[in-house]
ZAMARGU-4260 file (C-alpha; in steps of 0.2 Angstrom, whole numbers, plus 5000, padded with zeros to 4 digits):
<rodrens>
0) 4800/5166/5037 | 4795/5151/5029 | 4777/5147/5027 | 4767/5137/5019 | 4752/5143/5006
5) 4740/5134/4993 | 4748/5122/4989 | 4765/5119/4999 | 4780/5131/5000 | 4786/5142/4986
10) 4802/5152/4985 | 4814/5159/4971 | 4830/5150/4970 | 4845/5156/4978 | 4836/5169/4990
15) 4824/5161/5002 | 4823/5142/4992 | 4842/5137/4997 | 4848/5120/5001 | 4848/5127/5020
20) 4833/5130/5021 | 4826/5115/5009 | 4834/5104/5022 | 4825/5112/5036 | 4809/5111/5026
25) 4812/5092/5024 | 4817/5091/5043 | 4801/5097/5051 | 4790/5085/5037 | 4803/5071/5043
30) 4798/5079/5062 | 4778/5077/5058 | 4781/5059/5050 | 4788/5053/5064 | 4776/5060/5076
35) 4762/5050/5067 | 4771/5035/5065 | 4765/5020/5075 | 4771/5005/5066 | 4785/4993/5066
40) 4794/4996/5050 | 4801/5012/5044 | 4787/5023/5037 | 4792/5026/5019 | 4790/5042/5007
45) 4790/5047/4989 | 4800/5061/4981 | 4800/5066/4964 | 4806/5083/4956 | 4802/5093/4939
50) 4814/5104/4928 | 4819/5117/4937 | 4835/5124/4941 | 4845/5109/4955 | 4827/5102/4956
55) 4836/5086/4956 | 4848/5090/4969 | 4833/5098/4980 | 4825/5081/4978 | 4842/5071/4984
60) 4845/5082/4999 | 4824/5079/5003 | 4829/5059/5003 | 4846/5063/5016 | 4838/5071/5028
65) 4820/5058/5027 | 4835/5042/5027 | 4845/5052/5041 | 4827/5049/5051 | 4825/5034/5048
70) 4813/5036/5033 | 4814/5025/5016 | 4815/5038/5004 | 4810/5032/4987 | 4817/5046/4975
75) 4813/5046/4957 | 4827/5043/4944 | 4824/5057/4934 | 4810/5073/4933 | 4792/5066/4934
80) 4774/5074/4933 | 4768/5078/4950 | 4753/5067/4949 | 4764/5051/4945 | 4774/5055/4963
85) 4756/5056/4969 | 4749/5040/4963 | 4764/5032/4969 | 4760/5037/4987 | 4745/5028/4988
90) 4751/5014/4979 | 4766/5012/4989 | 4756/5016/5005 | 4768/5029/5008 | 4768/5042/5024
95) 4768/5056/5012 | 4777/5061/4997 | 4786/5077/4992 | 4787/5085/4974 | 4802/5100/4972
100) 4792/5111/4958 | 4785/5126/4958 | 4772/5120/4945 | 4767/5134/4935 | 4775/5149/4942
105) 4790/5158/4932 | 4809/5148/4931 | 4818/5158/4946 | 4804/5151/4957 | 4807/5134/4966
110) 4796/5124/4977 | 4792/5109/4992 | 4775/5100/4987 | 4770/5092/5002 | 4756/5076/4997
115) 4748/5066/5009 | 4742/5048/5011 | 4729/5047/5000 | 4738/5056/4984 | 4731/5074/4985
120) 4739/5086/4993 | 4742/5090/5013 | 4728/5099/5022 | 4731/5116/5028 | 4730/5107/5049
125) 4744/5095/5041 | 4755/5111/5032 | 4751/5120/5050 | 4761/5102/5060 | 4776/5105/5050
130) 4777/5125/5053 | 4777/5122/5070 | 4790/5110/5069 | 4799/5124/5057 | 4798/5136/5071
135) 4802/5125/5086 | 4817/5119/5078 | 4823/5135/5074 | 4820/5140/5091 | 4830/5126/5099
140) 4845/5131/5083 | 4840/5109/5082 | 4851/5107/5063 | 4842/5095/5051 | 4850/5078/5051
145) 4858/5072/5034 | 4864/5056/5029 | 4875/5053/5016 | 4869/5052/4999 | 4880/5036/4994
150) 4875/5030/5010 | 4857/5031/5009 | 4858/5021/4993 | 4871/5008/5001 | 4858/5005/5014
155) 4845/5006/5005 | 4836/5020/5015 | 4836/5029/4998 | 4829/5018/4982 | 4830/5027/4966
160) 4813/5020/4955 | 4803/5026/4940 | 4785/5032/4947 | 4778/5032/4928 | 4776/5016/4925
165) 4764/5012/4937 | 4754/5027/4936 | 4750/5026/4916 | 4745/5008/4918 | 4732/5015/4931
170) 4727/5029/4917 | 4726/5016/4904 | 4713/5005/4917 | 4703/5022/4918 | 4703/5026/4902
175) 4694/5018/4885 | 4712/5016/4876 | 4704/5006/4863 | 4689/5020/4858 | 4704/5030/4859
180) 4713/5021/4848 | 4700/5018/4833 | 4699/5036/4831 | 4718/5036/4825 | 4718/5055/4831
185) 4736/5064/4828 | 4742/5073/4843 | 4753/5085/4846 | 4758/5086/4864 | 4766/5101/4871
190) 4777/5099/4887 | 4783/5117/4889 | 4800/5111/4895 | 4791/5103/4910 | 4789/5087/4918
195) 4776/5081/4907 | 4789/5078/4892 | 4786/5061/4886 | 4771/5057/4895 | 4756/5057/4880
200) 4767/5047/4870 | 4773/5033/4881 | 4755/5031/4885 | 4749/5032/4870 | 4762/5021/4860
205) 4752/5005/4860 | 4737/5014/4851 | 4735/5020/4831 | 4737/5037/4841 | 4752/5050/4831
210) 4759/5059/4845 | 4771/5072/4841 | 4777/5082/4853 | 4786/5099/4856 | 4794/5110/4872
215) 4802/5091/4876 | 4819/5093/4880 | 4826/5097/4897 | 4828/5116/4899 | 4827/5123/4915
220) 4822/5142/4912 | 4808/5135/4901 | 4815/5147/4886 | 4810/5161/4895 | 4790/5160/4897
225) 4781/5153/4910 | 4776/5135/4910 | 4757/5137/4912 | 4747/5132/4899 | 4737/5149/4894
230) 4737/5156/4878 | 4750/5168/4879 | 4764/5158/4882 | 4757/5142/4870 | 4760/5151/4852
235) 4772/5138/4849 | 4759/5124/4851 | 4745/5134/4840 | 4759/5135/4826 | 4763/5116/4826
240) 4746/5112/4828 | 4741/5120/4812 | 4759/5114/4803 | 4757/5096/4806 | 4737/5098/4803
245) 4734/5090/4819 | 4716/5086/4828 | 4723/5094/4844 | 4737/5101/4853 | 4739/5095/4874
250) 4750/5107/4884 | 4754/5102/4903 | 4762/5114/4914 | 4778/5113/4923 | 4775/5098/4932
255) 4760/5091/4922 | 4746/5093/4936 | 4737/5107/4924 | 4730/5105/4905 | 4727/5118/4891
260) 4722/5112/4874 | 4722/5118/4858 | 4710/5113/4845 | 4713/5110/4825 | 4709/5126/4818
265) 4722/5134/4831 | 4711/5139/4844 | 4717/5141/4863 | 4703/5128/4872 | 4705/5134/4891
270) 4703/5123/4906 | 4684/5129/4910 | 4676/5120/4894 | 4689/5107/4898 | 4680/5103/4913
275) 4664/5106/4907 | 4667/5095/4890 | 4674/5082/4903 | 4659/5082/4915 | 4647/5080/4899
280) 4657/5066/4893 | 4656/5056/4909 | 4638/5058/4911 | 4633/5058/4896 | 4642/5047/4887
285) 4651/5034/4902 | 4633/5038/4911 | 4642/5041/4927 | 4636/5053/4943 | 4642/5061/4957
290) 4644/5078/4965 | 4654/5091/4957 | 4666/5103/4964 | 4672/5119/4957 | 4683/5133/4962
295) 4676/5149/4965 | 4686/5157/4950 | 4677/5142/4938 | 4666/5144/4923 | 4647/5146/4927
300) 4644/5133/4914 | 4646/5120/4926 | 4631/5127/4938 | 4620/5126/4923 | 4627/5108/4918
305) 4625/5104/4938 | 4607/5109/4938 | 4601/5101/4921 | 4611/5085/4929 | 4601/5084/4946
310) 4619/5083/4953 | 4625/5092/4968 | 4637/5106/4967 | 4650/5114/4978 | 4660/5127/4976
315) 4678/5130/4984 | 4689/5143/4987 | 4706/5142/4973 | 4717/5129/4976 | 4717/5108/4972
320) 4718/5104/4991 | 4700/5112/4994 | 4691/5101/4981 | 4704/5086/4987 | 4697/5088/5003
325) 4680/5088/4998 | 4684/5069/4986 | 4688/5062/5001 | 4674/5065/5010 | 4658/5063/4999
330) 4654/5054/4980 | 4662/5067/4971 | 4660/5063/4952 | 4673/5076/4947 | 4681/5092/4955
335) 4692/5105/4945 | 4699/5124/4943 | 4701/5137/4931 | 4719/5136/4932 | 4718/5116/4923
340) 4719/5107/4940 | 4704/5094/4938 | 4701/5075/4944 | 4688/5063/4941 | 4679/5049/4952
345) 4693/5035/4951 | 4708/5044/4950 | 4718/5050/4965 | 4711/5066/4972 | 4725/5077/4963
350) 4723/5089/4948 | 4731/5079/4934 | 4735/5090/4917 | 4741/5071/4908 | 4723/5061/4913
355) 4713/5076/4908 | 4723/5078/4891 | 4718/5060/4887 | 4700/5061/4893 | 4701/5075/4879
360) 4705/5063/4867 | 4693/5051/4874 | 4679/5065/4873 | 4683/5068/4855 | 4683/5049/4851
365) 4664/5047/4858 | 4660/5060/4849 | 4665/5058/4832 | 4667/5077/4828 | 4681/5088/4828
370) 4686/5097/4844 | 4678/5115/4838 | 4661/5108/4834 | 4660/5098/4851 | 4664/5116/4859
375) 4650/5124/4848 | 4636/5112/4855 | 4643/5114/4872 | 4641/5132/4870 | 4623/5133/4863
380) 4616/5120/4876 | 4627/5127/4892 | 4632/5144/4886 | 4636/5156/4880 | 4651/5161/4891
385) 4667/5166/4889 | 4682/5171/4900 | 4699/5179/4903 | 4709/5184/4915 | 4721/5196/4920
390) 4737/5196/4934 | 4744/5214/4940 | 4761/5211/4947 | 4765/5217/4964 | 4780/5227/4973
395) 4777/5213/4988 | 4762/5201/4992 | 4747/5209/5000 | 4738/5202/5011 | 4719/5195/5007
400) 4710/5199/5019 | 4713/5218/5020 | 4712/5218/5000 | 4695/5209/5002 | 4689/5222/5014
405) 4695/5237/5006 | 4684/5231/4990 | 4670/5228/4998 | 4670/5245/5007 | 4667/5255/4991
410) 4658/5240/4982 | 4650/5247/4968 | 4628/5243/4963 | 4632/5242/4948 | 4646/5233/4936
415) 4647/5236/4916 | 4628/5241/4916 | 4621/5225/4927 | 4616/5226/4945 | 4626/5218/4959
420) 4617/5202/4962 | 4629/5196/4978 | 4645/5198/4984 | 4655/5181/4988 | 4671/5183/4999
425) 4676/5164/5000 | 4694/5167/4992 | 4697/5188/4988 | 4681/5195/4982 | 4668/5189/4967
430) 4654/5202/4962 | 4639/5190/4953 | 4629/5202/4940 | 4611/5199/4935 | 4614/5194/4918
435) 4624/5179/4928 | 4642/5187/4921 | 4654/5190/4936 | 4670/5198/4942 | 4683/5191/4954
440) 4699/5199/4962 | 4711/5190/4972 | 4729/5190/4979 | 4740/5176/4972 | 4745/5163/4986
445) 4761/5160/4977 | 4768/5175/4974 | 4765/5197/4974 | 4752/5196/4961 | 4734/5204/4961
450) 4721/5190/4949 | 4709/5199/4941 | 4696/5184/4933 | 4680/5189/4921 | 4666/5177/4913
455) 4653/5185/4903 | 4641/5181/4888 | 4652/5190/4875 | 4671/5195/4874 | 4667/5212/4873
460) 4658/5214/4890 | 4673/5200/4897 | 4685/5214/4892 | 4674/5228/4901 | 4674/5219/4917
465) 4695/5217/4917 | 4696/5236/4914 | 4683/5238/4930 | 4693/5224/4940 | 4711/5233/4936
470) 4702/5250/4943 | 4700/5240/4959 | 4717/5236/4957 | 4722/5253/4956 | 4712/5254/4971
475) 4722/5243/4982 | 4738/5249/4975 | 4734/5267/4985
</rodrens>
């Protein structure tokens, strides 16, 4: 059955992600359009597609069946980051927009990214419309309606256009480009074989920025690690980093909506000090405000920043479309996760791995200081904290809500010497210690994998808290 989870609909290629069923998919989003529609014209919709294995046909079959219905399809001319496709929906005023990528997640996984309106990512009511569709289609055996492809061009129901262009000329407007520039900073920008290739450069070209980048070319099964910027799969970009003695290494993940940064003397620079050197910057330094969001697997230095801020802070379950929801509603300054999804007042409300990699650069070029020594003050004044996190692959996904229970049943008082403060079940369950360190244990909404996330004053007592969160593991295994 076909369902839709965090952020849109995942499958691997070939079992239940088929052209069949891609169509179908595309059908019911075609079915919810429609249903909404109310003007004269044709409502119109982006599509773009990342690296993956027939990304590119997915995507074409996404713009037969929208121009079958009567829908202008604009389909991008070749792969593109997620967040161009998204930009491109509110800029084109667009009914929707559809991204086939499955982000982050290993090469035999493909996926249908369903975007709304306003450039973030549909609401769970919005994935709920076209499910129903899903099912009453199938019910009535109603086939999805295709047009042909040369047709759809010849008509001009499907318009094949580059979404960059557009979209780094709004990052350039966002952005100081020339405080940028002055630093003269060398780059080396790491693509993992995604849809970011070519990105930091073309955006970069007209500064005194050296941008050499790596993991570029087209490879679809991503050279056999997983396109998510973590330290495990970015050795190559640590090694190049220290090779061309560059200031700092920017990795994007599959389709360029997630960042993780290396700094010159070769260390991994996750997405929690990301965020939190990010927020400094745009108070401190851009003297911004706002509210700020966070996931609920995020780094608690950005409740201390909150507080020493006097700005409000909310706290989401895991997933972009949470804090999305909550940009669109109320003065948010900037809303992010651990996993490198993070956006800013200004932008679209969409994690965006390319915007935060240059706000990176735009941070260092405030500061004056090497990358590491920006991370040391951050540390003293908001710290200490550091974090890790482990996944435990699954026979089959489980599901949350008996996983949550089953934990909370045999809840221990005590974790790695420190008292259970609270217990937090917004999304899987988080266990808050006295010494403010916490554990949190989830199911993956993407695929059969158990999350087990630690922070924690030193690495020592991070690692003691994994070894207590795979016990619970073990736990929900039996």
């Amino acid at each position: 059955m076909i369902a839709f989870g965090t952020d849109g609909w995942r499958a691997v290629i070939g079992e239940e992600f088929t052209f069949a069923n891609v169509q179908r998919v595309a059908q019911a989003t075609a079915d919810t359009i429609l249903e909404k529609h109310t003007g004269s014209t044709p409502p119109e919709i982006v599509i773009g597609f990342d690296t993956r294995f027939l990304s590119d046909r997915f995507a074409i079959d996404v713009a037969r069946v929208m121009a079958a219905n009567g829908i202008v399809a604009w389909l991008s001319r070749a792969d593109v980051p997620t967040p161009a496709v998204s930009y491109n929906v509110k800029a084109k005023n667009a009914a929707a927009g559809v991204v086939i990528t499955a982000s982050h997640n290993p090469p035999r996984y493909n996926g249908f990214k369903l975007k709304a309106s306003y450039g973030g990512s549909a609401t769970a009511e919005e994935s709920a419309v076209i499910e129903k569709y899903l099912r009453e289609n199938e019910k009535h055996q109603r086939e999805p309606r295709l047009m042909a492809y040369q047709q759809g061009l010849d008509s001009e129901m499907i318009r094949r256009f580059d979404p960059t262009w557009i979209y780094y000329q709004h990052l350039s407007e966002i952005l100081d480009m020339d405080k940028i520039s002055e630093r003269e900073l060398k780059v080396v920008s790491d693509a993992m074989w995604g849809a970011g290739r070519g990105s930091f450069a073309a955006i970069l070209g007209r500064t005194k920025t050296y941008v050499d980048e790596i993991r570029g070319t087209m490879n679809p099964g991503f050279g056999g690690i997983h396109p998510e910027p973590i330290l495990r799969y970015l050795k190559d970009l640590v090694a190049a980093v220290t090779r061309h003695h560059a200031d700092v290494g920017l990795a994007t993940d599959g389709d360029a909506d997630r960042i993780g940064a290396v700094d010159a003397m070769g260390n991994f620079v996750d997405p929690h000090h990301i965020f939190a050197l990010v927020l400094r910057h745009l108070v401190e330094h851009k003297k911004q405000s706002g509210a700020v969001v966070k996931t609920i697997s995020t780094t608690f230095m950005i409740d201390n920043m909150a507080k020493a801020y006097g700005l409000p802070l909310h706290e989401t379950p895991v997933g972009f479309n949470h804090i999305a929801d909550l940009m669109m509603k109320a003065d948010v300054l900037m809303g992010g996760e651990e996993s490198g999804g993070i956006s800013i007042k200004g932008h679209i409300p969409e994690g965006d791995g390319i915007l935060m990699g240059l706000l990176l650069l735009e941070v260092m070029a405030y500061s004056h200081a090497p990358l590491h020594e920006i991370i040391a003050d951050l540390q003293q004044k908001f710290g200490p904290a550091h974090y890790a996190r482990h996944d435990v692959h699954l026979a089959r996904q489980v599901a949350k809500k008996a996983v949550v229970q089953k934990l909370q049943d045999s809840a221990p008082p005590h974790i790695n010497g420190q008292s259970v403060t609270r217990i937090n079940t917004l999304d899987g369950i988080k266990f808050y210690m006295a010494d403010d360190s916490w554990l949190l244990v989830r199911p993956s909404g993407t695929e059969p994998v158990l999350r087990i996330y630690a922070e924690a004053k030193t690495p020592s007592d991070v690692q003691a808290l994994l070894a207590q969160g795979d016990d619970f593991g073990r736990l929900v295994l039996e």
